[in-house]
C-alpha positions in Angstrom: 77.7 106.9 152.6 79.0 110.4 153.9 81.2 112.6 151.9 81.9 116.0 153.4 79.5 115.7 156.0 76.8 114.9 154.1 74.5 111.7 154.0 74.5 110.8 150.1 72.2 107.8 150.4 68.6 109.6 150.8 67.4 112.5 150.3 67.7 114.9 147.1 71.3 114.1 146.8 70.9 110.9 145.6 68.2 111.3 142.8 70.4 113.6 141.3 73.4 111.8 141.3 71.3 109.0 139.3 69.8 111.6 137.4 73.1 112.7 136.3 74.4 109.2 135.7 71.3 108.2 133.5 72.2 111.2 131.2 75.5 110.3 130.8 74.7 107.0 129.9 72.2 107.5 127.4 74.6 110.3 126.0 76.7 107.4 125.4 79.6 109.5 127.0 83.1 107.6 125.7 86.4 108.7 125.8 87.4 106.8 122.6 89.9 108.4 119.8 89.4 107.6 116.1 93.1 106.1 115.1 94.1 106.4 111.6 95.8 103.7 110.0 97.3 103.5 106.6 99.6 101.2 104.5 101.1 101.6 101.0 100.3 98.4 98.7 99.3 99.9 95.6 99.6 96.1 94.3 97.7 94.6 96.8 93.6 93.2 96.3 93.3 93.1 100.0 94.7 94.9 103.4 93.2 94.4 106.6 94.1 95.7 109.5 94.5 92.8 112.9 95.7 93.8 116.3 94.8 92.8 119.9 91.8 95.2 119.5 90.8 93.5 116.5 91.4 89.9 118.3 93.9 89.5 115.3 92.4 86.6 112.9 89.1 86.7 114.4 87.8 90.3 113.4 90.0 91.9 111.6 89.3 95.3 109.4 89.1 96.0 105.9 90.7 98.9 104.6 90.0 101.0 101.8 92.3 101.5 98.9 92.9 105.1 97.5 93.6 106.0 94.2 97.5 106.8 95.4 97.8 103.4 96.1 97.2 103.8 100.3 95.0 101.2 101.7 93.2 103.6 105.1 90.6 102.7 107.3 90.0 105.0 110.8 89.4 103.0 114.1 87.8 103.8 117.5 90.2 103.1 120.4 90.1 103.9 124.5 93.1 105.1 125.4 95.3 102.5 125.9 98.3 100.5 124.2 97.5 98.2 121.2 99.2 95.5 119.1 98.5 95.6 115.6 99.6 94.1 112.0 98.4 94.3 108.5 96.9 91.0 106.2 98.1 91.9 102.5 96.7 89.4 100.0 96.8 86.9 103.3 100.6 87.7 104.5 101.1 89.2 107.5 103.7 93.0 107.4 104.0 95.0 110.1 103.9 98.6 109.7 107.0 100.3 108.0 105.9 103.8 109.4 105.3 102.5 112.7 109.3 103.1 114.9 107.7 101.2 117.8 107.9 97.7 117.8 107.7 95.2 120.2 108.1 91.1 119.2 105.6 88.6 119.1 106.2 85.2 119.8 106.2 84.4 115.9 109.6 85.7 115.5 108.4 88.9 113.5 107.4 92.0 115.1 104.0 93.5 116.4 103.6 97.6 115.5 102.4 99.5 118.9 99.9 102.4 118.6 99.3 104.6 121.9 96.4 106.1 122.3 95.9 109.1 124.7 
């Protein structure tokens, strides 16, 4: 392969390119944002939050409740666009706080989180 003029498979080039790319790899580079989620329930036993990132039902994550009644938990997300609901005590709410909506195909919404 030539870039520029240059022969980049053999020679020094090359080793340093993998060089480079081994380092980055076992720096475990990733471009991921921790997400904060929150929901008030002060009511509740149990809030978990479910989303396409999640795989809804399959994995979803247990938040914490706070003494103020505000069940948190902080997630790890590439940037993307995600789906995303909360379980209270087994019943599914969307997320009051959350303006962007977009519906699901249970005729309730889905909250959407962007992540940059």
């Amino acid at each position: 392969m030539r870039i520029a003029g240059r022969d980049l498979t053999a020679g020094p080039g090359v080793a340093y390119l993998l060089t480079m790319a081994k380092k980055s790899i076992s720096k475990g580079v990733s471009n991921k944002r921790t997400q904060a989620f929150t929901f008030s329930a002060p009511s509740a036993m149990s809030v978990m939050l479910a989303g396409d990132f999640t795989h809804w039902q399959k994995s979803p994550v247990g938040m914490q409740k706070g003494a103020d009644g505000l069940w948190r938990v902080a997630v790890d997300l590439s940037p993307g666009t995600y789906h995303y609901r909360f379980l209270v005590d087994g019943e599914w709410q969307y997320d009051p706080e959350c303006t962007l909506r977009v519906a699901n195909p249970y005729g309730s919404f889905n909250a959407v989180r962007k992540v940059d």
